[in-house]
C-alpha positions as CSV (number, residue, x, y, z in Angstrom):
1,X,0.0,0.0,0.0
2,X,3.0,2.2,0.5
3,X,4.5,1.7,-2.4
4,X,1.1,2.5,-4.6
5,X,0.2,5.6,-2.7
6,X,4.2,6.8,-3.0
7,X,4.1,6.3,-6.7
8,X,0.6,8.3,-7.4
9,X,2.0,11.1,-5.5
10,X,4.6,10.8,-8.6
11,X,2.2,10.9,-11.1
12,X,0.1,14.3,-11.3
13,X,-2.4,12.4,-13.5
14,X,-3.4,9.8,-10.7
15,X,-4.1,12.6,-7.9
16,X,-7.1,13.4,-6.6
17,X,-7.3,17.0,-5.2
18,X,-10.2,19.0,-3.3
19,X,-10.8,22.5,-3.0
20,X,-12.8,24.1,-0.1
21,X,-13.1,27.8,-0.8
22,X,-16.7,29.8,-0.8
23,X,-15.2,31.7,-3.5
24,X,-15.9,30.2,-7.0
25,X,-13.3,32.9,-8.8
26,X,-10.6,30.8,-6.2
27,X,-12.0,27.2,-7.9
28,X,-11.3,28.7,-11.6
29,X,-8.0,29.8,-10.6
30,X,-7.4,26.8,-8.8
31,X,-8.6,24.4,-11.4
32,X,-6.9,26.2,-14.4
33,X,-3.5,25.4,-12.9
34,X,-3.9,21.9,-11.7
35,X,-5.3,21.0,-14.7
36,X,-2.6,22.7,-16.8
37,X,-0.2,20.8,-14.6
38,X,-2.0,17.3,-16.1
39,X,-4.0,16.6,-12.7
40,X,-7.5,15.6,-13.7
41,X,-9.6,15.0,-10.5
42,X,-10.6,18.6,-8.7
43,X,-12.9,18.7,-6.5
44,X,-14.4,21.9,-5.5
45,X,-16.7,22.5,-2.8
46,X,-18.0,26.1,-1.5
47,X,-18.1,24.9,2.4
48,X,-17.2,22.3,4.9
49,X,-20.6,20.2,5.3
50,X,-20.1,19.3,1.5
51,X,-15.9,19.2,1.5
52,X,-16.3,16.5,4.4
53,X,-19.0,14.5,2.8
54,X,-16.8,14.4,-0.4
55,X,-14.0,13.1,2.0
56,X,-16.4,10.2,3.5
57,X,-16.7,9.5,-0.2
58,X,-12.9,9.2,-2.0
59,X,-9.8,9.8,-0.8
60,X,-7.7,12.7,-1.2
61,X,-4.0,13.0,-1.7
62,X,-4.0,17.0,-1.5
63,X,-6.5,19.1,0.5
64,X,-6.7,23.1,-0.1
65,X,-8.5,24.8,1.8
66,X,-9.5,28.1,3.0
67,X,-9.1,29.5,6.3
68,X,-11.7,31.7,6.4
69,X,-14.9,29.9,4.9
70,X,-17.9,32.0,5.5
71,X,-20.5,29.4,5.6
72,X,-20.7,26.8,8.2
73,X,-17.0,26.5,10.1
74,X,-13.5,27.9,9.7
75,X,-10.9,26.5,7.9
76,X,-8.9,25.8,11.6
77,X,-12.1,23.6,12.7
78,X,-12.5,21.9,9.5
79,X,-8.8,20.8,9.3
80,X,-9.1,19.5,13.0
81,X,-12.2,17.4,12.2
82,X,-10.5,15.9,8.8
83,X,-7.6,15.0,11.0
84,X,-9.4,13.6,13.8
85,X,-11.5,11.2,11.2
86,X,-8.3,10.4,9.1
87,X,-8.9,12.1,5.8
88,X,-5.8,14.0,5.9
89,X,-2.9,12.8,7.8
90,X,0.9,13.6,7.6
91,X,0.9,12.2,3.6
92,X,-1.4,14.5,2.4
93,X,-1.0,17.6,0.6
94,X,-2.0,20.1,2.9
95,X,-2.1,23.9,1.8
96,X,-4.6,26.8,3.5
97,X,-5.5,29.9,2.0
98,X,-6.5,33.3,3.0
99,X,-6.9,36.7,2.5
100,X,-5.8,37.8,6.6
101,X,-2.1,37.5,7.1
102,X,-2.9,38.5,11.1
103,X,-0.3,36.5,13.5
104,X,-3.3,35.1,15.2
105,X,-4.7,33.5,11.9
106,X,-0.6,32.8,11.3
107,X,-0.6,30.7,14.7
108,X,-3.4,29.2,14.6
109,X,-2.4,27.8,10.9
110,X,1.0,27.0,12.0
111,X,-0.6,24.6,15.1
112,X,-2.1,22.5,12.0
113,X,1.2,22.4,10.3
114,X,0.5,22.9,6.9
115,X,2.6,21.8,3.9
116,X,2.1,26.0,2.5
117,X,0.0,29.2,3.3
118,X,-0.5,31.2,0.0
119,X,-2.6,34.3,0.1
120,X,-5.4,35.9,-1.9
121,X,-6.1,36.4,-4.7
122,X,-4.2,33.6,-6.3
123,X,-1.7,34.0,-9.2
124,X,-1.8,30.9,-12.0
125,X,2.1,31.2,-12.7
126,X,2.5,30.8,-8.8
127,X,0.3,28.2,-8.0
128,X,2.3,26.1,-10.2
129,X,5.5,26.8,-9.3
130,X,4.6,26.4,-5.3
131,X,2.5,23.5,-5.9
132,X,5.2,21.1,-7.6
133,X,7.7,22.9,-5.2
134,X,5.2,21.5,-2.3
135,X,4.7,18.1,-4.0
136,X,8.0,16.6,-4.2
137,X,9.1,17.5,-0.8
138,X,5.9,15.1,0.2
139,X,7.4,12.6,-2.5
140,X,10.7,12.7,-0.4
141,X,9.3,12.6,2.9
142,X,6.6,10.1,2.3
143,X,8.1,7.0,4.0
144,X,9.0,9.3,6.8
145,X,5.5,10.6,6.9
146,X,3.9,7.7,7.0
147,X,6.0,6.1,10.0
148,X,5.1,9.5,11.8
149,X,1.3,9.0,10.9
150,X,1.9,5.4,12.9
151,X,3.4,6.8,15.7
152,X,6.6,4.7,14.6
153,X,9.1,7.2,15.6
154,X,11.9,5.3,15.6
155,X,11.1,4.0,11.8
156,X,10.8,7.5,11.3
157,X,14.7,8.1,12.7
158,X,15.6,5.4,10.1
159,X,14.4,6.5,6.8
160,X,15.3,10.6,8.1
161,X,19.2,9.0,8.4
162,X,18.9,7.4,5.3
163,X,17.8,10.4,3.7
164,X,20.0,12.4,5.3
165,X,23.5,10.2,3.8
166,X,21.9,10.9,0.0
167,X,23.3,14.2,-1.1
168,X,20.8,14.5,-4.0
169,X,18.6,15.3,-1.1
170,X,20.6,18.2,0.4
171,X,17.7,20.6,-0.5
172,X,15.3,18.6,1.9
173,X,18.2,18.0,4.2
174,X,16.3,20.8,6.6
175,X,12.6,19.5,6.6
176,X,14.2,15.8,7.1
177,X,16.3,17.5,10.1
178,X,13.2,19.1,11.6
179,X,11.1,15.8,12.1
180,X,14.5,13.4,13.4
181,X,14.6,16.4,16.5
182,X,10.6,16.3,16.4
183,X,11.1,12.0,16.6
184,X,13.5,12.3,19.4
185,X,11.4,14.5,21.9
186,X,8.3,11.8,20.7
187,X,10.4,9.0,22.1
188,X,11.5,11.2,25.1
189,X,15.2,11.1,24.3
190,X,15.8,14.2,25.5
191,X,19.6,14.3,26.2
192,X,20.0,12.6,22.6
193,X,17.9,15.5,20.6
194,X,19.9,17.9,23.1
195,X,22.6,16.8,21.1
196,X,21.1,16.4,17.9
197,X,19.8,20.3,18.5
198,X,23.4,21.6,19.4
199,X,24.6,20.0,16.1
200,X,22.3,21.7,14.2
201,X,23.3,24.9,15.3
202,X,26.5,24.9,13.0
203,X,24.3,24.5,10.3
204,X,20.7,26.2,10.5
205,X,19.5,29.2,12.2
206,X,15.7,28.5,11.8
207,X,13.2,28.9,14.8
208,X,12.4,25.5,15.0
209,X,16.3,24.2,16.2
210,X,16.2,27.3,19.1
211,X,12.3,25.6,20.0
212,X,13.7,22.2,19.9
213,X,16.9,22.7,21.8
214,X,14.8,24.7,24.2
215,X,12.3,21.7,24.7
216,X,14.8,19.2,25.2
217,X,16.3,20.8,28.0
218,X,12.9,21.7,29.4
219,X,12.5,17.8,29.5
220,X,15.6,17.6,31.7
221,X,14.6,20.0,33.8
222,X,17.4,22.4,33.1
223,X,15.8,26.3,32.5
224,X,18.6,27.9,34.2
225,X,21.0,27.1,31.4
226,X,18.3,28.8,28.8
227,X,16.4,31.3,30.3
228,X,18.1,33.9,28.3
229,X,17.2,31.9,25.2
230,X,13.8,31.4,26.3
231,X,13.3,35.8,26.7
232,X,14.7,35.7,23.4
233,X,12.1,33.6,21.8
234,X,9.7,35.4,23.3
235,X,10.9,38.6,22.4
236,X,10.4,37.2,18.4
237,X,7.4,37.2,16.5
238,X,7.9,34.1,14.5
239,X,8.6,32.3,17.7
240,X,6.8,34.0,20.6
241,X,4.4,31.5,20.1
242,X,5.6,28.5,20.6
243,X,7.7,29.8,23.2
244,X,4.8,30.7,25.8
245,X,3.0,27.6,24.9
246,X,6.5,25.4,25.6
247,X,7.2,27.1,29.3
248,X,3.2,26.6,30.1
249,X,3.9,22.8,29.3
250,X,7.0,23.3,31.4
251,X,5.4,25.0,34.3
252,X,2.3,22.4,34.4
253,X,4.5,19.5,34.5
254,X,6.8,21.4,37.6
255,X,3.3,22.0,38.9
256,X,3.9,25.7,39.3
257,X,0.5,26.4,38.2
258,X,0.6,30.7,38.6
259,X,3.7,30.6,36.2
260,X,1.3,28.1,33.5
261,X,-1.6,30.3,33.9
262,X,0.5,33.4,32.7
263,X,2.1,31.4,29.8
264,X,-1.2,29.6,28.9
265,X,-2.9,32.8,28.9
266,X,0.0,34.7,26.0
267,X,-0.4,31.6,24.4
268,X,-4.5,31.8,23.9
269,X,-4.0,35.9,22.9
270,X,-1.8,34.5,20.3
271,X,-4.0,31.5,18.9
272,X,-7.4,31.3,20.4
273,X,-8.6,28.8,18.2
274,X,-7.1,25.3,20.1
275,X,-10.1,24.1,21.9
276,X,-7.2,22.1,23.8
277,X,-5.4,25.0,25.2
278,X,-8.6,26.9,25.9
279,X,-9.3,23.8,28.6
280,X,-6.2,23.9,29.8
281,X,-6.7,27.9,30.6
282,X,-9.6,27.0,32.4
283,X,-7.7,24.4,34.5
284,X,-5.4,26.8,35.5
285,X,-7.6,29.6,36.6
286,X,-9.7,27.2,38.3
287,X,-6.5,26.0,40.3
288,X,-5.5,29.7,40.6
289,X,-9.0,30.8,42.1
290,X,-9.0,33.0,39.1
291,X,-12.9,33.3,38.7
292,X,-13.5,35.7,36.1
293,X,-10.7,33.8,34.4
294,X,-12.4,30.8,34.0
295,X,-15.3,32.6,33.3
296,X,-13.6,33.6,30.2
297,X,-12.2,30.5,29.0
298,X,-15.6,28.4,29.2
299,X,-17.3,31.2,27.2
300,X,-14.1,30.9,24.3
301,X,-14.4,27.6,24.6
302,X,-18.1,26.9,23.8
303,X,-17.7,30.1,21.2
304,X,-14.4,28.5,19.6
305,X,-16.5,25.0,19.4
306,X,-19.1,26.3,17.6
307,X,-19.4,24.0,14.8
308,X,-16.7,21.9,15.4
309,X,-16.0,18.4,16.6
310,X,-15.6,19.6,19.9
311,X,-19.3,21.3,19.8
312,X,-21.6,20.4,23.0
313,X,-24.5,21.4,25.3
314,X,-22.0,20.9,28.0
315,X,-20.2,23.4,26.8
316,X,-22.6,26.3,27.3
317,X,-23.1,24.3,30.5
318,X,-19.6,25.2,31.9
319,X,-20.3,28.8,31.1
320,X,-23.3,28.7,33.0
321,X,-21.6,26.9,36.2
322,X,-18.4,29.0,36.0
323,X,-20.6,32.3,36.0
324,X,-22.4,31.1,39.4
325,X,-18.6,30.5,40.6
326,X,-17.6,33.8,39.5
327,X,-21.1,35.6,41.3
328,X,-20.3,33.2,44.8
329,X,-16.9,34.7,44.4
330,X,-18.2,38.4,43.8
331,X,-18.9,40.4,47.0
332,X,-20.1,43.8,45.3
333,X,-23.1,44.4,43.8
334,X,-21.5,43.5,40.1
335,X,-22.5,40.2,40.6
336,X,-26.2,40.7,40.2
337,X,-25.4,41.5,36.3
338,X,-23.2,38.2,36.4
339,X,-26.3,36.6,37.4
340,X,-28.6,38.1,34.9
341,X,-26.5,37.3,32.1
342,X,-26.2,33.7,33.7
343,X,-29.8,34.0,33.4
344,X,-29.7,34.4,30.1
345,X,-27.4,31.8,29.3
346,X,-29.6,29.4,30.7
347,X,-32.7,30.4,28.8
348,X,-30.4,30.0,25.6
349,X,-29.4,26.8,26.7
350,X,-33.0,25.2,27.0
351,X,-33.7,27.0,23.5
352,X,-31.0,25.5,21.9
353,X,-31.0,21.7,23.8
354,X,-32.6,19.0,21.6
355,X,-33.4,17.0,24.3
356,X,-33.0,18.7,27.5
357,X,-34.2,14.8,29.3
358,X,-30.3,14.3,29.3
359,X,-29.3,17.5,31.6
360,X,-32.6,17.4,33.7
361,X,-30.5,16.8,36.8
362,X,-27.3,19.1,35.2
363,X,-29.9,22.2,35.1
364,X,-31.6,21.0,38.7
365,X,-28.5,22.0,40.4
366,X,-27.2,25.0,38.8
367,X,-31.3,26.7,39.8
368,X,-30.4,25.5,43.4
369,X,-27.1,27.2,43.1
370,X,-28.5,30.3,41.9
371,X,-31.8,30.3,44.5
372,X,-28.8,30.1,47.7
373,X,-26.7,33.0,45.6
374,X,-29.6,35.2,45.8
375,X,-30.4,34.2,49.3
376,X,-33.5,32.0,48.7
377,X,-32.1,29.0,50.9
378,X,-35.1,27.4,51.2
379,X,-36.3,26.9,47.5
380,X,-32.3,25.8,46.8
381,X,-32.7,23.0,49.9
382,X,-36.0,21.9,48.9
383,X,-34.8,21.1,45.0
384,X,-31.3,19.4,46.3
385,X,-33.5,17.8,48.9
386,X,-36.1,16.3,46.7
387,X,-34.7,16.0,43.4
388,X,-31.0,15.8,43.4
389,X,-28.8,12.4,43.8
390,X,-26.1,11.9,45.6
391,X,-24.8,9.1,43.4
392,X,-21.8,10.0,41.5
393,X,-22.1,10.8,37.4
394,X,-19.8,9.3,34.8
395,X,-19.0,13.0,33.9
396,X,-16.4,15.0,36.6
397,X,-18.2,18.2,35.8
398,X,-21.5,16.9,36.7
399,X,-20.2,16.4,40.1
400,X,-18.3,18.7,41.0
401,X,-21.0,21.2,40.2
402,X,-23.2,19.0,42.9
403,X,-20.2,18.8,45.3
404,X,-20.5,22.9,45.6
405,X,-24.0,22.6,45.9
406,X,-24.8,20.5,48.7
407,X,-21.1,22.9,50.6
408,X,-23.4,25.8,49.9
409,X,-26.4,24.4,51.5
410,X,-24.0,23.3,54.5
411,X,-24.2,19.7,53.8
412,X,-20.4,19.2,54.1
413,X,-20.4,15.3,54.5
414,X,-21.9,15.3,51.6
415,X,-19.6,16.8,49.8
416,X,-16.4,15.7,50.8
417,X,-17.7,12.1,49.9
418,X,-18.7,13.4,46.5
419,X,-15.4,14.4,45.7
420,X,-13.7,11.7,47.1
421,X,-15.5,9.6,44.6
422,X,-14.8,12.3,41.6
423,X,-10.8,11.4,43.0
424,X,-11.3,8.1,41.7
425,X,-12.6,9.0,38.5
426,X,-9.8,10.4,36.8
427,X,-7.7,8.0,35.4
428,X,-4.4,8.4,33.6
429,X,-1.0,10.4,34.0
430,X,-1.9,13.6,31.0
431,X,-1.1,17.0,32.0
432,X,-4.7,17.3,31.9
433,X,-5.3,14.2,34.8
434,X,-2.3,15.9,36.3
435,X,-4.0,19.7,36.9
436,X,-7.4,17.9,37.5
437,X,-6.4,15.6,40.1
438,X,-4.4,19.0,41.6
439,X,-7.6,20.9,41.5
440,X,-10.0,18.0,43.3
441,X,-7.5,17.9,46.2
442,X,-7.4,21.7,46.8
443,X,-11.1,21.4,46.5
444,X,-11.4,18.7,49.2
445,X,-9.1,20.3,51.4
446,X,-10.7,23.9,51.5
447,X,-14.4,22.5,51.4
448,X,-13.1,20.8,54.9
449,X,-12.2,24.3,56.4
450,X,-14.3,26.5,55.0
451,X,-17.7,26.5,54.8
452,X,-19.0,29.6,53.0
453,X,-18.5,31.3,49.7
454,X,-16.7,34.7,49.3
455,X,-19.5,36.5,48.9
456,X,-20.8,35.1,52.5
457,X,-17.5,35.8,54.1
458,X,-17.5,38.9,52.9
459,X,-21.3,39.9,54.3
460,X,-20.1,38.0,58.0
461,X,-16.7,40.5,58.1
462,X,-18.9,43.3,57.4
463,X,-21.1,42.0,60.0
464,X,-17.9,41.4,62.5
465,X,-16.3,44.6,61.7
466,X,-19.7,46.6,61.9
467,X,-19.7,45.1,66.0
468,X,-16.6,45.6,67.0
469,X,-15.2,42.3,66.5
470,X,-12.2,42.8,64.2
471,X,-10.5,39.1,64.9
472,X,-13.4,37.1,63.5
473,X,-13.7,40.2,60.8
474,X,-10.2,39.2,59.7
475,X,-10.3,35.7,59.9
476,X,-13.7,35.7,57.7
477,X,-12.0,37.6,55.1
478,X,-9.0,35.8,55.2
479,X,-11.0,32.7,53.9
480,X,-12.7,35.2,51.7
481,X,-9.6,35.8,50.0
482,X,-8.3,31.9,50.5
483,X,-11.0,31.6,48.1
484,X,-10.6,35.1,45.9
485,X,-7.4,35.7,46.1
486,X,-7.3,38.2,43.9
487,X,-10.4,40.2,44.5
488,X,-9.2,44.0,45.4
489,X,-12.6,44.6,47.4
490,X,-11.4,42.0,49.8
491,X,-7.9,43.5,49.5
492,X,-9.2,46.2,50.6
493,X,-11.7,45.7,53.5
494,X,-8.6,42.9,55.0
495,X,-6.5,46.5,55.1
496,X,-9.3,48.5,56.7
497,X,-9.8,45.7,59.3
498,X,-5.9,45.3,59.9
499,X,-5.6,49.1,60.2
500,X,-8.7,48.7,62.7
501,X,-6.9,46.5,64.7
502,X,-3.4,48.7,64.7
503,X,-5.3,51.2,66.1
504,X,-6.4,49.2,68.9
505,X,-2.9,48.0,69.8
506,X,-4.0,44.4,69.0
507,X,-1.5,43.9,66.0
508,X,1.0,41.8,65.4
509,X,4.3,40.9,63.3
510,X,2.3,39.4,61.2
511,X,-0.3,41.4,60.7
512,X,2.2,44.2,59.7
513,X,3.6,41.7,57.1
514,X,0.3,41.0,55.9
515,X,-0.5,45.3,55.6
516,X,2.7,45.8,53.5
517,X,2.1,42.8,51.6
518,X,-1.5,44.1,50.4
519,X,0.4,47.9,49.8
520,X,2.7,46.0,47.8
521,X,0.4,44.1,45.6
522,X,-1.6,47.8,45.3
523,X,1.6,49.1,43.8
524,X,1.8,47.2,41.0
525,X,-1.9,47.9,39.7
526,X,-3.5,51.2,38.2
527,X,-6.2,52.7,40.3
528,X,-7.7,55.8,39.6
529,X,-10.9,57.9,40.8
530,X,-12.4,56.6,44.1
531,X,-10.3,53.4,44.8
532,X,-7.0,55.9,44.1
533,X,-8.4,58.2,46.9
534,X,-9.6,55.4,49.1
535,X,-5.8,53.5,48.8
536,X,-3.9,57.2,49.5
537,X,-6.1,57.8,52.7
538,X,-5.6,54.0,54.2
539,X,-2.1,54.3,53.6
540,X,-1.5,57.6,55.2
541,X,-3.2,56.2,58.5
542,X,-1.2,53.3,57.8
543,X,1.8,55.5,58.1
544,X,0.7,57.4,60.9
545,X,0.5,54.5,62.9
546,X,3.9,53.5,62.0
């Protein structure tokens, strides 16, 4: 089977081609150069719907395809879903087109690794010469390809060396290079494509052998010896990237989960498409306490699945859970909009559902969740009481959104054996398992010692600080902020109460650590108007004091 497909990628008069661009002046251009080149099977399609059922149908060697198809889904998400069912793999022909030359629509391409990217409009002469260009470096790298396509990396090492000894080949000598340091890191021999990288270097300045090298010492643990190399790739637009998407891989797997977040989150502003990133951004915010942050990433995530493979009800779901999160986590009054949007989101979501039977119990608790967030306790209670079961889901989301349900309603028992069963759900050792499993035991451990949301904290500080009693007012907005860390409003009221308590010659060391702490944090943020004023009167008291 090799052999055959090898030798019709030879012959231009045994290739079938198919063209997926909404603009029929593209499939003239298109079809007047391939056919001029002595191909005779073009297909042309004005969408993705009728480009994938022509896929289901024959077999293409070369896909070309726009990026930006108007229709039904983008280019990115059509690619992805060809991929995933096996109509294009690393032997086809792959080329995108578009008119946007933007580095996000660059990334985003690059992350599919296309064989070419030619912009719009499209010139005959070119085409041709870029498209027989494009087809024998395939021709060469076909027997590598197709060991890659099988995961057989170390069949892939074998053919690259053999390659690599022919000197007719020089030309290809750097794409052949590129996927032996690409084989390597896929068989985790990290110290040998450290080698193989540092070779290179003699020879090749491209951004992929600074990438590579960089990875492979990554592996090994070893950032010290490259962090200047690593600002320097970041510093570069061609490789900034990759680069913040390598050190949040790094940072996951040293579980330093603040330093992933930030690199996760330049990573998403530079390709927002990957539905795969996007989850991993929620992860990390969720393991961060970042609540508005994860807000975000569920709503790119079920707007970046729109139409793709990776399309859900759940999805809208998440959005809907995270925003209760983020209003629990809210102690101002801006959480009412939170919630009306939430609202909103909800009413959508029983529009849109074809058969809303499957998230009866889903929908059940996120109503509870949002009667105890507005303070009707007894409407949540009665629906968790009467409706909701306590037997564990085969989905993690399912029941982890129950888990904060039955804390909320003080059922703690409850809960903790709900996520002790959600523990033993996740299987595997993927960076994903990895940050999961992280999250689940941070959950268990702070649903065991405290037993309110932010927002409820907040209110009982308020209500401490209001009496007199500043200890319990700090302690309750300590938790708050165990829980928010972030949240200036609780920054703020834990200064007030801490300046409260300097007044009355009840503080401590550590209450002085904690005061310039907060003042430092204040320092690196932009305030203006009413918070400005507010933070230049505290501090002056704060001064005075001292």
């Amino acid at each position: 089977m090799q052999d055959v497909e090898k030798n019709t990628l030879a012959q231009l008069d045994q290739l079938n081609v198919l063209v997926i661009d909404d603009n029929l002046l593209v499939h003239s251009v298109l079809k007047a150069s391939l056919f001029a080149l002595g191909i005779k099977e073009v297909r042309c399609v004005q969408n993705a719907y009728y480009g994938l059922r022509l896929c289901d149908e024959m077999h293409f060697h070369i896909v070309i395809c726009a990026f930006n198809i108007q229709s039904d889904k983008d280019g990115f998400h059509l690619l992805e879903e060809l991929k995933f069912k096996g109509h294009v793999t690393k032997t086809t022909v792959l080329i995108f087109l578009s008119t946007e030359t933007n580095e996000a629509l660059v990334n985003s391409i690059i992350e599919l690794q296309p064989d070419d990217f030619w912009t719009k409009p499209l010139a005959i002469k070119k085409v041709r010469t870029r498209f027989i260009a494009i087809l024998k470096v395939k021709q060469v790298l076909f027997n590598i390809n197709n060991a890659i396509d099988k995961k057989a990396y170390a069949k892939a090492l074998y053919f690259a060396d053999r390659h690599l000894q022919n000197e007719k080949l020089a030309h290809y000598h750097p794409n052949i290079n590129r996927i032996k340091g690409e084989s390597y890191l896929s068989l985790l021999e990290f110290e040998t494509a450290e080698a193989f990288y540092r070779r290179l270097f003699k020879t090749y300045k491209y951004s992929w052998v600074y990438l590579g090298y960089a990875k492979a010492l990554l592996k090994q643990g070893r950032l010290g010896e490259i962090s200047d190399m690593v600002n320097s790739l970041i510093d570069k637009p061609d490789t900034r990237f990759g680069a913040h998407d390598m050190m949040a891989q790094y940072f996951i797997e040293q579980e330093e989960y603040p330093q992933a977040y930030e690199e996760i989150k330049k990573a998403m502003a530079l390709a927002p498409r990957n539905i795969e990133r996007n989850r991993k951004s929620w992860d990390l915010a969720r393991l961060t306490h970042d609540y508005k942050g994860q807000y975000v990433a569920t709503r790119n995530i079920a707007q970046q699945a729109k139409n793709s493979i990776h399309d859900s009800p759940a999805l809208l779901l998440n959005v809907i859970r995270a925003g209760i999160d983020l209003a629990c986590a809210t102690p101002d009054d801006s959480a009412n909009e939170i919630l009306r949007q939430t609202d909103r989101y909800i009413t959508q979501f029983e529009y849109d559902c074809q058969d809303l039977s499957l998230f009866k119990e889903q929908l059940l608790v996120v109503k509870a969740r949002l009667h105890n967030v507005r303070n009707e306790q007894a409407k949540a209670i009665k629906l968790v009481e009467n409706h909701m079961s306590l037997i564990p889901s085969t989905v993690v989301e399912d029941n982890l959104d129950r888990v904060k349900v039955l804390h909320e309603l003080g059922m703690r028992e409850e809960a903790i054996k709900l996520l002790e069963a959600i523990n033993n759900q996740i299987a595997g050792n993927s960076l994903n398992s990895q940050v999961v499993r992280h999250y689940i035991a941070q959950e268990s451990q702070q649903r065991e010692e405290i037993h309110f949301t932010a927002k409820e904290l907040n209110r009982m500080a308020v209500e401490h600080f209001q009496k007199h009693r500043l200890l319990p007012a700090l302690k309750a907005i300590q938790q708050a902020l165990q829980l928010s860390p972030d949240n200036v409003k609780l920054l703020f009221s834990q200064l007030k109460i801490l300046i409260k308590i300097k007044q009355e010659d009840q503080g401590t060391a550590e209450h002085q650590v904690s005061v310039e702490g907060i003042l430092a944090v204040f320092s690196t943020l932009n305030f203006e108007g009413k918070r400005l004023a507010t933070l230049n009167e505290l501090t002056l008291k704060w001064q005075k004091l001292n």
